[in-house]
N, C-alpha and C positions, 0 to 999 in steps of 0.2 A: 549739606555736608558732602565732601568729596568723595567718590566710592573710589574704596583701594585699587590700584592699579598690580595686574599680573607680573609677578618677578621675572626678569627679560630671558631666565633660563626656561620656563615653560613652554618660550617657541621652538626647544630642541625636541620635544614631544607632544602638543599642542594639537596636530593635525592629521596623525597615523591612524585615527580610530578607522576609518576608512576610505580609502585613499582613491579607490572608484568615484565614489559620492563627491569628491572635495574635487576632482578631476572635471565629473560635470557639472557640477553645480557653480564653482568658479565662472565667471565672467571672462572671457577675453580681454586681451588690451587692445586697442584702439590700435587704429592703422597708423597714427601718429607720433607712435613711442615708436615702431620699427623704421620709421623715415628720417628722427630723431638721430636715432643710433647709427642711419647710415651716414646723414649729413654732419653729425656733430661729435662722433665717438669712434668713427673710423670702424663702427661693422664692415666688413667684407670679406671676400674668399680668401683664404691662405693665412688668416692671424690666430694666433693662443688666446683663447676666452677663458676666464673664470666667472662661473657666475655660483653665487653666494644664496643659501636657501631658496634652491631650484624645488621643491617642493615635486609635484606628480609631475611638473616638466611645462607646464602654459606657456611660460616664456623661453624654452628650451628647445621646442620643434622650433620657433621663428629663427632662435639662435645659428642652429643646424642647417636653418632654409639659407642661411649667407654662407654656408662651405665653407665655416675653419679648417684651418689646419688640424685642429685641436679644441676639443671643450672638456674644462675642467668640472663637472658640476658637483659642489658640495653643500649636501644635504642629512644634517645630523640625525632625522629620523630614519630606525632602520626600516620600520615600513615604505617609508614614501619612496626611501631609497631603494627598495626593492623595486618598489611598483615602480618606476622612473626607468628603472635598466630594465626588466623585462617589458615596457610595452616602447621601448626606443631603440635599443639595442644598437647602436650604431657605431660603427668602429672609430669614429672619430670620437666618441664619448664617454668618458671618464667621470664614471660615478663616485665619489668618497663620501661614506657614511660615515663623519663624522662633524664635530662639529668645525668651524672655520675659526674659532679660538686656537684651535691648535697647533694650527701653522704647519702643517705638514709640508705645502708648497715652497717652492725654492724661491731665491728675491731674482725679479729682473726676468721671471720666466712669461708673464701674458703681455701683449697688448693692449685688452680692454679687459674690464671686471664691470660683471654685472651685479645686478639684484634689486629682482622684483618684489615689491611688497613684502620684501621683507628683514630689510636693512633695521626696522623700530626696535628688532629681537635684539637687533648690538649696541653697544656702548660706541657711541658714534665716535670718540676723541681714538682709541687706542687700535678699532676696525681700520678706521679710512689710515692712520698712519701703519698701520699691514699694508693696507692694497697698497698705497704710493711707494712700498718696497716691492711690492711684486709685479709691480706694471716695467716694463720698459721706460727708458728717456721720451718716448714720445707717445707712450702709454694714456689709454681715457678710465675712467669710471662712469658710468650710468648707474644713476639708482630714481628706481620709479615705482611708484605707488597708484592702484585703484582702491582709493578712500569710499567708502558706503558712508555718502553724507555731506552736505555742503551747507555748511554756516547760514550763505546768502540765498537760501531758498526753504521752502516753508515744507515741512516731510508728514504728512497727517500720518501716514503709517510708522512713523516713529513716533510719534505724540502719541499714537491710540496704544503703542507697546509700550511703552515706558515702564511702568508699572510692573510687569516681569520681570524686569531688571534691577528692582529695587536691593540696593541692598550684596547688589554681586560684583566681583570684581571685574575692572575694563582690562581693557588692552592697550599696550604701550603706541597701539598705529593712533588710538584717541578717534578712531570712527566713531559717530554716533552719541559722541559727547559733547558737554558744552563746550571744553576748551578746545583751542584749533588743533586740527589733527595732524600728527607729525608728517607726516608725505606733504601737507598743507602750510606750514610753517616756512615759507620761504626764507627768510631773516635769519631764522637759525639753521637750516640747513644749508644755506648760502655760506652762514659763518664757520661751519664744522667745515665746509670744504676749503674753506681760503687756510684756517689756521691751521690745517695740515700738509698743504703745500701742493694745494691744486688751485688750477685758475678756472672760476666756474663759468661755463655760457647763463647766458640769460634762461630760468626754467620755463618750461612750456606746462598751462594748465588748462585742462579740457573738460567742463563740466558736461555731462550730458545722464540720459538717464534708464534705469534696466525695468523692464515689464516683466511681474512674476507672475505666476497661480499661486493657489494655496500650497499644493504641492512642491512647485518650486523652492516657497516660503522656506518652507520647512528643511529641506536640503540643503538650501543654501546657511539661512540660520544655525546647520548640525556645522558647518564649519568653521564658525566664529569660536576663536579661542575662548571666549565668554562663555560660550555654551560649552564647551569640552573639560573644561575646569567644573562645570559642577558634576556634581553624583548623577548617576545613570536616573535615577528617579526623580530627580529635580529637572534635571536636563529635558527627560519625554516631557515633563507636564511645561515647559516654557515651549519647545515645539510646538505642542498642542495646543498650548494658547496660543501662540502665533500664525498659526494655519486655520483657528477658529473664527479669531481678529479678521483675517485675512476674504473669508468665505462672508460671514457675518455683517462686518461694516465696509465692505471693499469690494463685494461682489464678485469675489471671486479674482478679480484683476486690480494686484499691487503694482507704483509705481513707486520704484527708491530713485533718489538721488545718487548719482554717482561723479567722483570728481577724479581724471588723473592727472597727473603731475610729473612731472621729468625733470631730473638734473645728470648733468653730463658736465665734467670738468675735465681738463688735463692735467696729467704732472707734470710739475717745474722740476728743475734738473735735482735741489736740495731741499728738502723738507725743509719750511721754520717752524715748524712745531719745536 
């Protein structure tokens, strides 16, 4: 039986419980998403960025390292959003705590819109035709994901957890489950960008893979919208078991699979949506 999937609004508060933690414990993205963005999306010094669930900022300092003119970063949690402007603080950066449903931004005001890992939160049809009003005529969008998980490879530390998870509900990214994971879905995401009135490049997907401790485990695990959705008492003991799993059958040193994924399309002059 399929376990129920998190309603797409719980990524507006999903990952503020602590926003240090989720800061370190997050993975980097690959050298290959910011070479991506330069060669295929027009990053560069002197352009209007938005990027879309900027979270504690992972993808935000790379954003900053290419010298906008301008970066819009909007982040509906107030925590993250806090924690985002005080440890960045940068005058080219523009924090909005709110959510990107709202449309606060003017049409025709960025060059590029970003979002990282975490475009799964929006309804893909009514988001992408926003950005393609708020891009310019020769405006990109990049949306890229690091998936925890790959189909085509064998995860013992996800087979020996399973069983924690029985019963709880997933996440709209589909890490970690049988079905293909949305950052992974190239077919459909390919098609969400054409039938809004961008022209997609070819996506780049980069499997490779992250070494944890037990410790790690558990940090990283407190980020998972899965885990934050249960009750504080449910939530330690799936930790615990995981960091237990971890020391116990794994010796202390977990290897996850990890998968990114990049698309980068332009806008055509007219929407046909």
């Amino acid at each position: 039986m399929a376990q129920p999937v998190l309603d797409r609004s719980f990524g507006r508060q999903a990952f503020g419980l602590d926003p240090a933690n989720y800061h370190a414990a997050r993975p980097a993205y690959p050298q290959m998403v910011w070479t991506a963005l330069r060669e295929r999306a027009g990053l560069r010094a002197g352009i209007d960025i938005l990027e879309i669930g900027a979270g504690t900022g992972l993808a935000t300092d790379h954003l900053l390292a290419a010298q906008p003119k301008r970066l819009v970063a909007v982040e509906p949690d107030q925590r993250l959003a806090a924690f985002l402007l005080q440890r960045l603080g940068d005058a080219r950066l523009d924090v909005v705590a709110a959510p990107f449903e709202d449309g606060a931004q003017p049409p025709g005001s960025f060059d590029l819109v970003v979002s990282a890992t975490a475009f799964h939160w929006l309804d893909a049809g009514p988001a992408l035709r926003s950005i393609h009003a708020l891009l310019r005529p020769a405006g990109a969008v990049a949306l890229f994901w690091n998936t925890f998980g790959d189909a085509g490879r064998a995860d013992a530390f996800h087979q020996a957890t399973a069983h924690l998870f029985v019963g709880h509900h997933t996440s709209p990214s589909g890490g970690g489950t049988t079905d293909i994971p949305y950052g992974l879905d190239v077919e459909a995401r390919l098609r969400d960008l054409r039938n809004t009135g961008f022209v997609p490049d070819e996506p780049e997907i980069l499997p490779w893979t992250l070494t944890l401790d037990p410790a790690g485990v558990r940090r990283l695990y407190a980020t998972y919208s899965n885990i934050t959705a249960l009750p504080p008492d449910e939530r330690g003991r799936v930790l615990d078991g995981l960091a237990e799993i971890s020391e116990r059958e794994f010796g202390g040193k977990v290897t996850r699979n990890m998968t990114t994924s990049i698309y980068t399309a332009r806008r055509v002059s007219s929407s046909r949506a």
